[in-house]
C-alpha positions as CSV (number, residue, x, y, z in Angstrom):
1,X,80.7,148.9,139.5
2,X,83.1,151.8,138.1
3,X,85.9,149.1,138.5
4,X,83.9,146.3,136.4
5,X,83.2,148.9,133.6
6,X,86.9,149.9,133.2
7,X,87.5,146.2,133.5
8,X,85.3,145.6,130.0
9,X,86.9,148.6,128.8
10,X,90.5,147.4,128.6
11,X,89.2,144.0,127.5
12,X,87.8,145.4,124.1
13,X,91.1,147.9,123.6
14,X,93.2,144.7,124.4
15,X,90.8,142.7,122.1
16,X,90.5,145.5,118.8
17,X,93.9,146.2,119.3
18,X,96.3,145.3,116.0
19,X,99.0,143.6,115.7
20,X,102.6,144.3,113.6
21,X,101.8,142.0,111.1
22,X,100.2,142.5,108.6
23,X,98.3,140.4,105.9
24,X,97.7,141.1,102.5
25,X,94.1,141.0,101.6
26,X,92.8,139.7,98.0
27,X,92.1,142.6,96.9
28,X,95.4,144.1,97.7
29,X,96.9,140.6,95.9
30,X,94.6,141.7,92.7
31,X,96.6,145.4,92.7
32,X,99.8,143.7,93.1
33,X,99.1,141.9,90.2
34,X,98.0,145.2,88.6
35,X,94.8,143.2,88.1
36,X,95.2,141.6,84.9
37,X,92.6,139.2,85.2
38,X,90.2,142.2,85.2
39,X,91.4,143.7,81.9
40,X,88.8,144.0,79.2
41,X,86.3,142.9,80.9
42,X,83.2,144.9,82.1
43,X,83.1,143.8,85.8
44,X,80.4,143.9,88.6
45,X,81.6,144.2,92.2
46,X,79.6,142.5,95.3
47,X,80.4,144.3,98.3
48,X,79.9,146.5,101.3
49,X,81.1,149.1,103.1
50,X,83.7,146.4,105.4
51,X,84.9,145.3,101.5
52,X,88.5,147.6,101.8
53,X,91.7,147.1,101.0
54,X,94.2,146.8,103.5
55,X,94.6,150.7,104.2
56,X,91.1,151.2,104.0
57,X,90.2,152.5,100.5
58,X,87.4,150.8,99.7
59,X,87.4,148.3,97.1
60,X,84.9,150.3,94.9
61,X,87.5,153.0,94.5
62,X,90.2,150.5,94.1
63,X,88.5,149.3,91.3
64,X,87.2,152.4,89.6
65,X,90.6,154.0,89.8
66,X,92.4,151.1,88.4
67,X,93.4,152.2,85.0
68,X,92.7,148.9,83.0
69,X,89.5,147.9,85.6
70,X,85.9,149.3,83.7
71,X,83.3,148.6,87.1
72,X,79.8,149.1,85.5
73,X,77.9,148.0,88.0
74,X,77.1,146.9,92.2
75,X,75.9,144.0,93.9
76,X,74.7,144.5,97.3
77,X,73.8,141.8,100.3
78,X,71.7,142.7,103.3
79,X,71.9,145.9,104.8
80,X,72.9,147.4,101.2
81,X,76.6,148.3,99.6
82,X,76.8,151.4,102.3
83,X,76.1,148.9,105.3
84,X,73.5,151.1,106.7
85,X,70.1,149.4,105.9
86,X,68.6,147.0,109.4
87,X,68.8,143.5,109.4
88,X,66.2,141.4,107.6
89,X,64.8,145.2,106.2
90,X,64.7,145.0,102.2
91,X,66.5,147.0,100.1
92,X,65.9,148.8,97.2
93,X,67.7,148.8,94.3
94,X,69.2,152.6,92.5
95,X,71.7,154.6,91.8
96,X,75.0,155.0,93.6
97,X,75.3,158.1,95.4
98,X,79.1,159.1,95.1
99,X,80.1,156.5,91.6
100,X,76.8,156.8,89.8
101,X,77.3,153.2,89.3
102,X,74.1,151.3,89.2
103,X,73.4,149.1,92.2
104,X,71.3,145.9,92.3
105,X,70.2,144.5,95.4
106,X,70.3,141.8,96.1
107,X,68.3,141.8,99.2
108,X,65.0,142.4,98.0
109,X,62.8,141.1,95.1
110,X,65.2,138.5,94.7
111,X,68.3,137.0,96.5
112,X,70.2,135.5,93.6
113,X,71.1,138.0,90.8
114,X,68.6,137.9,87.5
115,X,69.6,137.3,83.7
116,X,68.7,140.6,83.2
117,X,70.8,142.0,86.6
118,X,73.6,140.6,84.6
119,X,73.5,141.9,81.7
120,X,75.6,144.6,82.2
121,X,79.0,142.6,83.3
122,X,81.2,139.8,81.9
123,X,82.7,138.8,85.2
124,X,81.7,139.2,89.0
125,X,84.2,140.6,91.7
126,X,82.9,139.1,94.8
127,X,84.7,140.8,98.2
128,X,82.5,140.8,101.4
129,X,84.0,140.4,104.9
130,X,82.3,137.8,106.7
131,X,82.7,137.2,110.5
132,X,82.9,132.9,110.4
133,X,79.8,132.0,111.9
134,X,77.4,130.5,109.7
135,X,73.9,132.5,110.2
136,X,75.5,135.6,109.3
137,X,74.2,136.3,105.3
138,X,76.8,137.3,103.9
139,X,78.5,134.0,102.7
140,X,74.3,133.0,101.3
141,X,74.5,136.3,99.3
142,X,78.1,135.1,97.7
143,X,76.7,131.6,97.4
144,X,73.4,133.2,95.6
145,X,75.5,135.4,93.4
146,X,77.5,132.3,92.6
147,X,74.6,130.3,91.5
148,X,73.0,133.5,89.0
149,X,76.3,133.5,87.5
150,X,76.8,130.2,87.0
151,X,73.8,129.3,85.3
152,X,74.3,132.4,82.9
153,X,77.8,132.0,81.9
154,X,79.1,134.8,84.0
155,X,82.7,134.3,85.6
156,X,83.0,134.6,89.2
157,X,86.4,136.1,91.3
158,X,86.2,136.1,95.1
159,X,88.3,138.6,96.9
160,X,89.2,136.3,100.4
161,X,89.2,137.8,103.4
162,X,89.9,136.5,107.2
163,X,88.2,134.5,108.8
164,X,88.1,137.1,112.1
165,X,87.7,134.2,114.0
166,X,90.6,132.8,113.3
167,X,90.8,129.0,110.7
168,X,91.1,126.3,113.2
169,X,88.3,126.9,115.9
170,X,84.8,124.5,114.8
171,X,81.6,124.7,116.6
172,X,78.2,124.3,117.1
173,X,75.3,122.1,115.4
174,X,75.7,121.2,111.7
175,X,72.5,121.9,109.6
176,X,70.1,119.7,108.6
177,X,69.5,119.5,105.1
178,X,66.0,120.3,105.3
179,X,66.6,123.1,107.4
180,X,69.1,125.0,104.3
181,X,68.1,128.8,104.0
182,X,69.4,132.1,104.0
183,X,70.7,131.7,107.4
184,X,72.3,128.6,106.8
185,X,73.3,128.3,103.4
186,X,76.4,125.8,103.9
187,X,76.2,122.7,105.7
188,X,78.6,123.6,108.0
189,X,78.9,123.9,111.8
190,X,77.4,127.0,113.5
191,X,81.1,128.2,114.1
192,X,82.9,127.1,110.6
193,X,86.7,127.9,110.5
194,X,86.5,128.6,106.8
195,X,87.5,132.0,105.1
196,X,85.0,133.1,102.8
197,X,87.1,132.1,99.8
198,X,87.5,128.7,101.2
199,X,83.3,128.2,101.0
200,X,83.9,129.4,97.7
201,X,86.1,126.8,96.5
202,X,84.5,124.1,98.2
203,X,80.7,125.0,96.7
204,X,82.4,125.0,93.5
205,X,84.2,121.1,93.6
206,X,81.9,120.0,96.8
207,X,78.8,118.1,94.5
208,X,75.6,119.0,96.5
209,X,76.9,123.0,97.9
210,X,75.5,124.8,95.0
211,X,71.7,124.6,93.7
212,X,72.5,124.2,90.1
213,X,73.0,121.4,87.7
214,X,76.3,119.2,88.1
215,X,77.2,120.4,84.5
216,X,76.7,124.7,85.2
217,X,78.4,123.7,88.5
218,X,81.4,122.1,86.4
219,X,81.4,124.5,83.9
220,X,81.4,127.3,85.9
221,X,84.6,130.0,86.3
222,X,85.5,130.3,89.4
223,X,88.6,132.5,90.5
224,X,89.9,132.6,94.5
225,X,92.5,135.6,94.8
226,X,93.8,134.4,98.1
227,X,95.6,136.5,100.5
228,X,98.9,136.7,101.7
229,X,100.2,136.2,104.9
230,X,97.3,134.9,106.5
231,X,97.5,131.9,108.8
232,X,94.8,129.2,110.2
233,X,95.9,130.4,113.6
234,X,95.4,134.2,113.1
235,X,92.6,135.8,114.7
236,X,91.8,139.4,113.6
237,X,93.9,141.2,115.8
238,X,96.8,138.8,114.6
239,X,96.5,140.3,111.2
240,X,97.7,143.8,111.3
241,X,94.0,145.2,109.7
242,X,91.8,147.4,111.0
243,X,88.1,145.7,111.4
244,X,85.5,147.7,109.7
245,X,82.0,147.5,110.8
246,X,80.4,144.7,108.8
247,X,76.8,145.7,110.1
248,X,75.4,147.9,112.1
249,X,75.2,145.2,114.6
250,X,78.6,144.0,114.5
251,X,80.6,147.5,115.3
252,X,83.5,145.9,116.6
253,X,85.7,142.5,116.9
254,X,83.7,142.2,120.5
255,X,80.8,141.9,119.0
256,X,82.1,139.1,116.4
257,X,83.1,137.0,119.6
258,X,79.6,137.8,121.1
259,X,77.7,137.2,117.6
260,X,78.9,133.1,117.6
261,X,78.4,133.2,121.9
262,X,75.2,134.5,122.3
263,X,73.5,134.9,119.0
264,X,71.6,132.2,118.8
265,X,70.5,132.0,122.7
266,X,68.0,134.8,122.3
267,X,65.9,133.5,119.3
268,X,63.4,132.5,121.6
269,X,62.7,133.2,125.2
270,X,63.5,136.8,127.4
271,X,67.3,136.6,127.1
272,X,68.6,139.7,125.8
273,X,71.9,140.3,124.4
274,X,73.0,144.2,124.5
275,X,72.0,145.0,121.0
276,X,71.5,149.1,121.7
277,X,74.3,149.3,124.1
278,X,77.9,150.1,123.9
279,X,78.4,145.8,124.1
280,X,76.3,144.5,121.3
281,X,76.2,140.7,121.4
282,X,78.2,140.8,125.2
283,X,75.9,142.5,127.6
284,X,73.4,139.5,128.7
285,X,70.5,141.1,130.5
286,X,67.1,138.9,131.9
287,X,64.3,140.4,132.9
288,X,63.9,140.4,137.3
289,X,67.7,138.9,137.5
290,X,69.7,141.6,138.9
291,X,73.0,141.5,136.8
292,X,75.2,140.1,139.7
293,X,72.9,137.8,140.3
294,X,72.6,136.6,136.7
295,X,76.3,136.1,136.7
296,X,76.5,133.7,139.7
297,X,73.9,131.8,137.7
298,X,75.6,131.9,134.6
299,X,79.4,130.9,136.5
300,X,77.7,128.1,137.5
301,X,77.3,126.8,134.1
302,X,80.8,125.9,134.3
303,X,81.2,127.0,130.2
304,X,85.1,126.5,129.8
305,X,87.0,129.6,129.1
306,X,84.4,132.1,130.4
307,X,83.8,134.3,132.8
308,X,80.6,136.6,133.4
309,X,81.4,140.4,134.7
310,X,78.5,142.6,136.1
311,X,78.4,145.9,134.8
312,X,76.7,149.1,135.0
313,X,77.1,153.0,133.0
314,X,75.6,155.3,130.1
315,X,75.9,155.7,126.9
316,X,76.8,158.1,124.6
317,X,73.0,159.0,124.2
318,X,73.0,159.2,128.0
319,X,71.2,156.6,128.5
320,X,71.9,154.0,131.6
321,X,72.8,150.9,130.6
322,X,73.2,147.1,132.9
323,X,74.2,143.9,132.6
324,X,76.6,140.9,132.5
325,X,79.3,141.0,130.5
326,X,80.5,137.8,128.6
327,X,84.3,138.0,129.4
328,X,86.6,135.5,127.1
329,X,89.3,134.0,129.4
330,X,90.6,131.3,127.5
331,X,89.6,131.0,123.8
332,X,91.2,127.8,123.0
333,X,89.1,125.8,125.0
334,X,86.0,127.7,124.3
335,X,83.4,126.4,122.7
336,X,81.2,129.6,121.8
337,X,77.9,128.3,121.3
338,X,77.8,126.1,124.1
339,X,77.0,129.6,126.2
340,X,73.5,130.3,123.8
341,X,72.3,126.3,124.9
342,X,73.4,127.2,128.2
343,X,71.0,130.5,128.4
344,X,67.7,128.1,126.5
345,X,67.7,126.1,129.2
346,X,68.3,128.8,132.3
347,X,65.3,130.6,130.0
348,X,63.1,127.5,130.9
349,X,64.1,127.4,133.8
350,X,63.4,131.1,135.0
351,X,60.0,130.8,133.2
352,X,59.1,127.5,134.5
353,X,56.6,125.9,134.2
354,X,56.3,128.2,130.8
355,X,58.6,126.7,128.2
356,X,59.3,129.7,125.4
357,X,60.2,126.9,123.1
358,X,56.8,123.7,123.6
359,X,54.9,127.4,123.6
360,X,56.4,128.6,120.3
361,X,54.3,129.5,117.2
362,X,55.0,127.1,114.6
363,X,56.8,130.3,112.5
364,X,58.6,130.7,115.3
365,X,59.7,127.1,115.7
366,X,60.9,127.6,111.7
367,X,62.9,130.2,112.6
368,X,64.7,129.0,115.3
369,X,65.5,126.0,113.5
370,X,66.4,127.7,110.6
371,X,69.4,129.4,112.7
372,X,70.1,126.7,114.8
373,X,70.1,123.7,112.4
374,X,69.4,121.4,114.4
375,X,66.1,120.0,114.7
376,X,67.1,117.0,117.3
377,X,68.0,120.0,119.6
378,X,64.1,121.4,119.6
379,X,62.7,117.9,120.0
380,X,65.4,118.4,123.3
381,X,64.7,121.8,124.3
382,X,61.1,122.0,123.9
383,X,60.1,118.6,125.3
384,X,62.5,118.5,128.4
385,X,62.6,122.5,128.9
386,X,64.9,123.2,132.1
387,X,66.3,119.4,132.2
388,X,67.5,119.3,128.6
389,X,71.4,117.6,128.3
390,X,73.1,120.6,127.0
391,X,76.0,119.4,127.3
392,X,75.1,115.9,126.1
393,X,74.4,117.9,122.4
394,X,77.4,120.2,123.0
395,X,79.9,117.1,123.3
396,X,78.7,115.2,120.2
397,X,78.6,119.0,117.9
398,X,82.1,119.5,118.9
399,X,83.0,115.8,117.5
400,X,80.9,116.7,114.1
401,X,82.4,119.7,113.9
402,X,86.1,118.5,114.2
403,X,84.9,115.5,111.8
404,X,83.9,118.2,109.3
405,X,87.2,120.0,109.9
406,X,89.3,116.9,108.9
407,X,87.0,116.6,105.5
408,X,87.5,120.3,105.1
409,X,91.5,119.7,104.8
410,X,91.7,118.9,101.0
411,X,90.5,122.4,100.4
412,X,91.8,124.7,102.7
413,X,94.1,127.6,100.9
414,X,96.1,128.2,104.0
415,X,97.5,125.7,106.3
């Protein structure tokens, strides 16, 4: 057990370690170009506490120590500017503790900023870290904020970021149109390959991405400051940054990896995911399977570029901890989702003949949808329970996905 736990150990200092390169975030672009295009205007900044510049100032100091930058107000998505607040938990707009800058949420009342929100700025600064997988809010809260300003007049710059991910790996079930929401504000696959500035640029020249009229969407400002020295095949630690918690759930480039693995395989059902423990998104409990034999089970699956390790230990808090841990082998012929399908059907199977899905409340079913996208997938799921062709769905989302990929092409800032 001691030997398993070291193993996981080495695997996330291996994993968060960085590299000697090092890429040049937008906001440290902006500062090179002793951000000029902020001059004379009164400017509004969208962020969090992951939104820093490449040594980790965050981009609220950058900006308010800038001499020719005047930042009046904040924006901030779920779990606040200060990245503290739970997910799906409102949040109250106030007062900026250390700036005295106003902040709006935007996370609470309302989602997209108001006329009134906006009164303050004449242009937008827009620089959130997202983590590439498409539930996560963080691009609908850009997408939102996009919208507000458009339809006021308000000029919009987005800071890009990396994709931590990585730009070429696709994944995962488009969305339905029907099935658009805060967890699925693009129609993209599941796992999209796209920096966050990328969705920008598309929702601004893609008819259909934005909800506003064709002519506010035409007449719109939009401004990308893209990075330098990023490329599609760089994964985080490829880029020379240090990753910044984006949530209180995603402490660590593990947790990304688990987030797009296992995320959306404990919507419904008795499938845990290690949320609490030291391996948030990686530790796969179920409740009766002893871990090692969970991870014979889950071997069996034969999911491509996997491995599952059993592991056992305490936390800082002292409190014991067990579990399997998702182990990445081989990420270039993983397909991460295909491991969340893989645990809905083992979850009908271990409760059979219970089905957590056919027995779902019909909020519940909305829900799920909502993340997954896909409602073909419950019609699958629910009706067939333990016999459903996961990887029947999980061939034809990988074709969509790389179909999407080749339509993406035209747009991509970095090749």
């Amino acid at each position: 057990m001691r030997h398993a736990f070291l193993f996981c150990l080495l695997f996330l200092a291996a994993l968060t370690n960085t590299a000697t390169a090092k890429v040049l975030l937008g906001i440290d672009v902006l500062e090179q170009m002793d951000f000029k295009p902020l001059a004379g205007f009164r400017v509004g900044l969208l962020t969090h506490a992951a939104g820093v510049n490449g040594e980790g100032v965050p981009t609220i100091d950058v900006l308010r120590n800038a001499p020719n930058v005047n930042l009046v107000a904040l924006y901030g998505p779920e779990h606040g500017v200060d990245g503290t607040a739970k997910a799906e938990k409102y949040v109250a707009s106030g007062i900026h503790p250390r700036t005295g800058l106003p902040v709006y949420s935007l996370y609470g009342p309302t989602r997209e900023p108001t006329p009134e929100m906006l009164k303050p700025i004449d242009i937008m600064v827009i620089d959130l870290q997202d983590i590439g997988v498409r539930s996560y809010t963080y691009v609908s809260a850009m997408k939102k904020t996009i919208e507000g300003c458009f339809k006021a007049g308000i000029p919009v710059m987005v800071l890009d970021r990396p994709n931590p991910l990585g730009g070429l790996k696709v994944d995962g079930p488009p969305l339905d149109t029907h099935l658009m929401s805060y967890v699925g504000a693009f129609r993209v696959p599941y796992v999209h390959g796209l920096t966050i500035g990328e969705l920008a640029k598309m929702s601004k020249l893609v008819p259909g991405w934005l909800e506003v009229s064709d002519k506010q969407r035409r007449d719109g400002k939009l401004y990308v400051v893209p990075m330098k020295g990023w490329q599609r095949n760089m994964r985080w630690p490829d880029t020379g940054l240090r990753w910044v918690p984006t949530s209180p759930a995603i402490p660590d480039l593990s947790a990304v990896l688990g987030y797009a693995m296992t995320g959306l395989g404990c919507q419904l059902g008795d499938f845990r995911h290690g949320y609490g423990t030291p391996f948030p998104f990686r530790l796969i409990t179920y409740p009766g399977k002893e871990p090692q034999a969970l991870a014979r089970i889950l071997d069996s699956q034969g999911i491509a570029g996997l491995k599952f390790q059993p592991v056992r230990g305490i936390d800082k808090n002292g409190r014991d901890y067990r579990g399997v841990y998702v182990v990445v082998e081989n990420w270039d012929i993983l397909l991460p989702t295909e491991l969340s399908f893989q645990m809905m059907r083992l979850a009908c199977q271990f409760e059979y003949p219970e089905n957590p899905f056919r027995d779902a409340s019909d909020q519940q079913k909305l829900l799920f949808n909502k993340h997954v996208g896909s409602e073909r997938w419950w019609t699958e799921i629910s009706g067939r329970g333990k016999t459903a062709h996961v990887e029947r769905f999980v061939k034809q989302w990988s074709a969509e996905a790389q179909a999407f990929q080749e339509s993406c092409k035209p747009f991509w800032m970095y090749q």
